[in-house]
C-alpha positions, -999 to +999 in steps of 0.1 A: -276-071+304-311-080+283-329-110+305-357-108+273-351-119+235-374-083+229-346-065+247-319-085+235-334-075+195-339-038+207-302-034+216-289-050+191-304-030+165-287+004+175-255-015+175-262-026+139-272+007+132-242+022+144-218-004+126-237+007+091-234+041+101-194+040+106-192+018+072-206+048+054-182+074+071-154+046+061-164+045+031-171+079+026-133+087+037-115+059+015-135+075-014-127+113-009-092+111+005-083+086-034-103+112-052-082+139-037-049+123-032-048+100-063-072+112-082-051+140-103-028+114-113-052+090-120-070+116-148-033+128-159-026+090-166-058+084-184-056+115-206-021+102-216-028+070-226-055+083-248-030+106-263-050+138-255-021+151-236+018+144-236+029+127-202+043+148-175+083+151-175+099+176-154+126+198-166+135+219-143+139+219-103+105+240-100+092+209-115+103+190-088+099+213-065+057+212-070+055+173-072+070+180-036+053+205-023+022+183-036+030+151-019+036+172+012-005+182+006-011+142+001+004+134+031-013+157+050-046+141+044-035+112+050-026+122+088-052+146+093-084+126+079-074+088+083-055+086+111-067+116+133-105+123+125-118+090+116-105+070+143-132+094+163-160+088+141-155+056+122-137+032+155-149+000+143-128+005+110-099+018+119-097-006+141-096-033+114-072-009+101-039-032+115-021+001+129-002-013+157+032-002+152+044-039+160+039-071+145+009-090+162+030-122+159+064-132+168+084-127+132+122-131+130+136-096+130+101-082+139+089-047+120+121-042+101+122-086+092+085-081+080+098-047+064+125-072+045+095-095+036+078-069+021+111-056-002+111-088-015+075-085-025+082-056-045+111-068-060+096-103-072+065-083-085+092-059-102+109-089-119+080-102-129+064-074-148+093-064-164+098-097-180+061-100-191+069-067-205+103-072-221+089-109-233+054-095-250+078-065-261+046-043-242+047-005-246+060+007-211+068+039-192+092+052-159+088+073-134+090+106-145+102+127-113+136+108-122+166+128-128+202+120-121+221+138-096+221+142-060+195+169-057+169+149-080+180+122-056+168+140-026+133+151-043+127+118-061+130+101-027+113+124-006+085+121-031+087+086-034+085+080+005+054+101+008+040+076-019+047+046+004+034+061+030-004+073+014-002+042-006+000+016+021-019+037+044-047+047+022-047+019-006-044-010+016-051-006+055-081+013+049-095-002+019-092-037+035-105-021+065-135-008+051-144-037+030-137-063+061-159-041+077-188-041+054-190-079+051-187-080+086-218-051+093-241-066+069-238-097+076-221-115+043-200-148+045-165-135+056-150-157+034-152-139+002-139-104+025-101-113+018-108-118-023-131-086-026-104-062-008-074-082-031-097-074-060-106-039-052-070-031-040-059-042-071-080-015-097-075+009-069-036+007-072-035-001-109-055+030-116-029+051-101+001+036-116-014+041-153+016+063-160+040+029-161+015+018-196+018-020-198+046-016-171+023-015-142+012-054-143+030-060-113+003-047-095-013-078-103+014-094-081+023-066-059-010-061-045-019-094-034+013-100-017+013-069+002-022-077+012-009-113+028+020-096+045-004-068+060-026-101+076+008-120+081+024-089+103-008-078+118+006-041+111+002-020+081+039-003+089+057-032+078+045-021+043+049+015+048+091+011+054+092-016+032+077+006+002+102+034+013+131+008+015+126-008-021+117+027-039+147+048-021+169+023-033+152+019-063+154+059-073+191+055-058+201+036-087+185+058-114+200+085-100+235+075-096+240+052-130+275+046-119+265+032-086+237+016-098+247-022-095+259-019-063+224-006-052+210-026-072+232-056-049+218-040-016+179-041-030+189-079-036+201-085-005+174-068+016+152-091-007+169-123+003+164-115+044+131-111+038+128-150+025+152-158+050+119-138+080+097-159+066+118-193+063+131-189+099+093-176+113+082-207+103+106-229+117+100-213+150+061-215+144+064-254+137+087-262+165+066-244+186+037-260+175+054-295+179+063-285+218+027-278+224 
C-alpha cells in the first residue's frame, strides 16, 4: 500500500489509465457489434422511408429462411464478442453490464416476476403508440417476417427471440454499461449517467425499428422503462425473457387470426402479474423497512 501522496498519484494514474483504456474497447465493441448486427436494417429502413427502395416483404419460405439464418449470424456476435471476448479485455464494463442471471433484490416471483414486469412494459408502450398513431391517423408499418400459419409461426418467433435477446443484450446492458462507465472513468457527475444512456438507448433502438414509420414511438416509452427495470432487477435477463414472452405471443396472434384474442387475453394477463411483482415487492420492501 502507498505510505506517500507521490506514490499514492503514481498508482493511481495506471489505474486511470487502464479504466480509459477499457472505455475505448467498450466502446469500440457497442459500436461495431450495432454497425454489424443492426446496422443492415437500420440503412434498409432509412432507404425506405425515403422511398428509394420498396420495404422488405417476404414471399416465400426462402425469405424466411435467410432472415433466420441471419439472426442466427446476429446472435452469434452477440455471444462471441460481448459476452465471451470482452469480459477479458474490457472487465470494468461488463461488469456494469447487470448479467447476473438473478435479481440482485428480493422481487416477488424473482427472474420470471421481473420477466412479467417487463411484459407489461412492452405492452403499455404498445398501447400507447398505437393510440398516438391511430389518434394523429400517423402513417405506420408491421413487421414484415409476419405470415400466418404454423411454419411462419415457428420462423417469426425464432426470429423474433433472437431480437430480444441482441436487443436487450446489446442495446441496453452494454450501452448503459459503457456510458456508466465513461462518466464514471472520466470523472463526470454520475447524475446525469442514467439520462445520457435513456437518451442514447433511445436513438439507438429507434433507429432500428424505422421499419414501424410513425409506429415506432413507443420506443419513446419502451426504452425508458426497460432501462428502470434493468436497475430495478439488477439483471439484464429479466428483459431478455420478457422481450421473448411479449413478441412470441405477440407474433402468436398474427399468426393464428382465429386464436388471436385468446392470445391476445394471455399477453394481458402476463401484463397484469407483472403490476401485481411490483405492487407486492413493494409491500414487502416497506414492511421491511418499517421492522428495521
Amino acid at each position: 500500500m502507498p505510505s506517500r501522496p507521490s506514490e499514492a498519484l503514481q498508482a493511481s494514474v495506471p489505474s486511470a489509465c487502464n479504466a480509459r483504456r477499457q472505455l475505448v474497447v467498450g466502446a469500440a465493441t457497442l459500436v461495431g457489434v450495432y454497425l454489424s448486427v443492426f446496422g443492415p436494417g437500420v440503412v434498409t429502413s432509412i432507404r425506405a422511408l425515403m422511398g428509394l427502395t420498396p420495404p422488405p416483404v417476404p414471399v416465400a419460405w426462402t425469405d424466411r429462411v435467410a432472415a433466420l439464418e441471419w439472426d442466427v449470424f446476429t446472435v452469434s456476435v452477440v455471444v462471441i464478442v460481448v459476452l465471451r471476448r470482452l469480459p477479458r479485455h474490457a472487465p470494468l464494463v461488463t461488469d456494469r453490464m447487470r448479467l447476473s442471471r438473478k435479481p440482485t433484490r428480493p422481487i416477488a416471483g424473482g427472474l420470471l416476476g421481473a420477466s412479467a414486469v417487463y411484459v407489461a412494459v412492452a405492452a403499455a408502450s404498445s398501447w400507447v403508440g398505437g393510440s398516438v398513431v391511430s389518434t394523429w391517423h400517423l402513417a405506420h408499418a408491421a413487421y414484415t417476417q409476419v405470415g400466418s400459419g404454423v411454419g411462419s409461426f415457428l420462423v417469426t418467433g425464432a426470429a423474433a427471440t433472437a431480437a430480444g435477446f441482441t436487443e436487450e443484450i446489446t442495446l441496453v446492458a452494454l450501452a448503459a454499461a459503457v456510458i456508466e462507465h465513461a462518466f464514471a472513468a472520466r470523472g463526470r457527475d454520475g447524475r446525469w449517467a442514467v439520462p445520457t444512456a435513456i437518451a442514447a438507448m433511445v436513438v439507438l433502438r429507434l433507429l432500428v425499428h424505422l421499419y414501424y414509420l410513425w409506429g415506432s414511438v413507443f420506443v419513446l416509452i419502451w426504452v425508458p422503462g426497460a432501462y428502470l427495470v434493468y436497475r430495478w432487477a439488477g439483471s439484464v435477463w429479466p428483459l431478455v425473457i420478457g422481450h421473448w414472452c411479449y413478441d412470441f405471443l405477440a407474433v402468436a396472434a398474427q399468426t393464428s387470426p382465429g386464436s388471436a384474442r385468446q392470445f391476445d387475453a394471455v399477453l394481458h394477463a402476463v401484463a397484469a402479474v407483472g403490476v401485481a411483482v411490483v405492487v407486492i415487492t413493494s409491500l414487502r420492501v416497506g414492511v421491511g423497512r418499517k421492522r428495521q
